[in-house]
C-alpha positions in Angstrom: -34.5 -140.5 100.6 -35.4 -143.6 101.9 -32.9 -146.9 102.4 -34.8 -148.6 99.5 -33.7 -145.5 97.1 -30.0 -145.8 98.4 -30.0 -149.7 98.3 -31.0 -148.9 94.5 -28.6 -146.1 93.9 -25.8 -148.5 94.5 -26.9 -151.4 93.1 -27.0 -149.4 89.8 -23.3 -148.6 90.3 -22.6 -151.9 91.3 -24.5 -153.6 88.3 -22.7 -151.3 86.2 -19.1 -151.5 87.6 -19.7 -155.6 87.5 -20.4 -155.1 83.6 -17.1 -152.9 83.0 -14.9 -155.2 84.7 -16.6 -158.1 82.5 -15.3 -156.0 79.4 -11.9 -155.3 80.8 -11.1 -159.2 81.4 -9.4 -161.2 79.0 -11.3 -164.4 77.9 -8.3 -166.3 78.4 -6.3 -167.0 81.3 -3.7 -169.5 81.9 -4.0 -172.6 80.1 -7.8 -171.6 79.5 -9.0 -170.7 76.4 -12.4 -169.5 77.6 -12.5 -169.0 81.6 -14.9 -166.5 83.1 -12.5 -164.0 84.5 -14.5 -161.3 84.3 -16.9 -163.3 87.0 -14.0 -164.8 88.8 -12.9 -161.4 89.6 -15.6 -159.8 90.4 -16.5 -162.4 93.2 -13.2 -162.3 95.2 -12.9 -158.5 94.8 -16.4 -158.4 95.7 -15.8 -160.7 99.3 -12.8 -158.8 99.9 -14.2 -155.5 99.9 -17.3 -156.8 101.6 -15.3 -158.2 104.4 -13.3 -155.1 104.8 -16.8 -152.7 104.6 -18.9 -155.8 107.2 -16.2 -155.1 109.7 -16.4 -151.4 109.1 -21.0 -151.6 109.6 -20.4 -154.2 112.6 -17.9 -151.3 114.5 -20.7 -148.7 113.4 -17.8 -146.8 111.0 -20.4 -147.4 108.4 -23.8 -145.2 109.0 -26.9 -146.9 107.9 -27.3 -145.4 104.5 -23.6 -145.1 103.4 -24.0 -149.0 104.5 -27.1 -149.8 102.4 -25.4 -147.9 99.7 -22.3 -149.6 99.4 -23.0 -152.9 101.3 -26.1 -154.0 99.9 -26.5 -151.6 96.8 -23.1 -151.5 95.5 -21.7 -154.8 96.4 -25.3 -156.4 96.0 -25.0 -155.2 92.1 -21.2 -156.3 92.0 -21.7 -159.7 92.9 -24.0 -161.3 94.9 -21.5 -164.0 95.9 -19.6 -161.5 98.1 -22.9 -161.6 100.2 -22.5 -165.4 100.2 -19.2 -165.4 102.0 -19.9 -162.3 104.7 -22.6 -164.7 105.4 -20.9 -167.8 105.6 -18.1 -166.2 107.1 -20.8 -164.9 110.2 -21.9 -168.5 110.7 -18.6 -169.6 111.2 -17.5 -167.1 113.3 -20.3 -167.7 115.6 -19.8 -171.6 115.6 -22.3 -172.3 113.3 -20.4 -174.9 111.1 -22.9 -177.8 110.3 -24.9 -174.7 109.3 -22.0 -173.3 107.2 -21.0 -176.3 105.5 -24.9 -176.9 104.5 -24.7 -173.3 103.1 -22.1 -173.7 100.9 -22.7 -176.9 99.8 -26.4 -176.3 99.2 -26.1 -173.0 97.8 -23.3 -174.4 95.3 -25.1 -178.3 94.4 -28.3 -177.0 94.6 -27.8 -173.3 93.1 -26.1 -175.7 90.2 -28.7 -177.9 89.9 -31.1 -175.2 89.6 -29.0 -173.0 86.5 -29.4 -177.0 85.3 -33.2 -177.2 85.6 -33.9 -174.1 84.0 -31.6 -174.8 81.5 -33.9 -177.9 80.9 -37.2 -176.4 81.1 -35.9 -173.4 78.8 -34.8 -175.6 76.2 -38.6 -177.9 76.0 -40.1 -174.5 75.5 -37.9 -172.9 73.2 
């Protein structure tokens, strides 16, 4: 099978492990009445286990398809934002931090202003 089928493979699993730890979430939390835990969680077990399994590829303990397979295909459908941080966290590490901080902050502002605009558009059309 090729590294496309395995990236696949595991992004189903990922996708569908996202959706069950969604359901098992309560909608409220703390003082909240309605804060996205579900999501919440998903993102920082998502960078945690991506951090741990990035360390793992970089050492060349992961193989190539067990990495495409988890890395991108299961944590790709867990949560996309754990691919965020290994990425942010590489930047960092190599001294990169005007590019890091533009990263973040673009990917965040802009990646808000974006859900905004097609909020907009979506709502003159329908």
């Amino acid at each position: 099978m090729g590294l496309v089928v395995w990236a696949a493979l595991g992004g189903a699993l990922g996708s569908s492990l996202r959706y069950l730890v969604g359901k098992l979430m309560p909608s409220r939390f703390l003082m909240w009445e309605s804060f996205p835990l579900g999501t919440f969680s998903v993102n920082l077990i998502g960078c945690f286990v991506i951090g741990f399994a990035g360390h793992l590829a970089l050492k060349g303990i992961l193989g190539d398809r067990v990495g495409v397979f988890f890395i991108t295909g299961v944590l790709g459908g867990f949560t996309t934002f754990s691919s965020f941080g290994l990425d942010t966290l590489k930047l960092l590490q190599k001294q990169a931090i005007s590019e890091a901080l533009a990263y973040v902050l673009g990917t965040n502002l802009l990646g808000l202003g974006c859900v905004a605009l097609g909020w907009g558009l979506a709502k003159l059309v329908g």
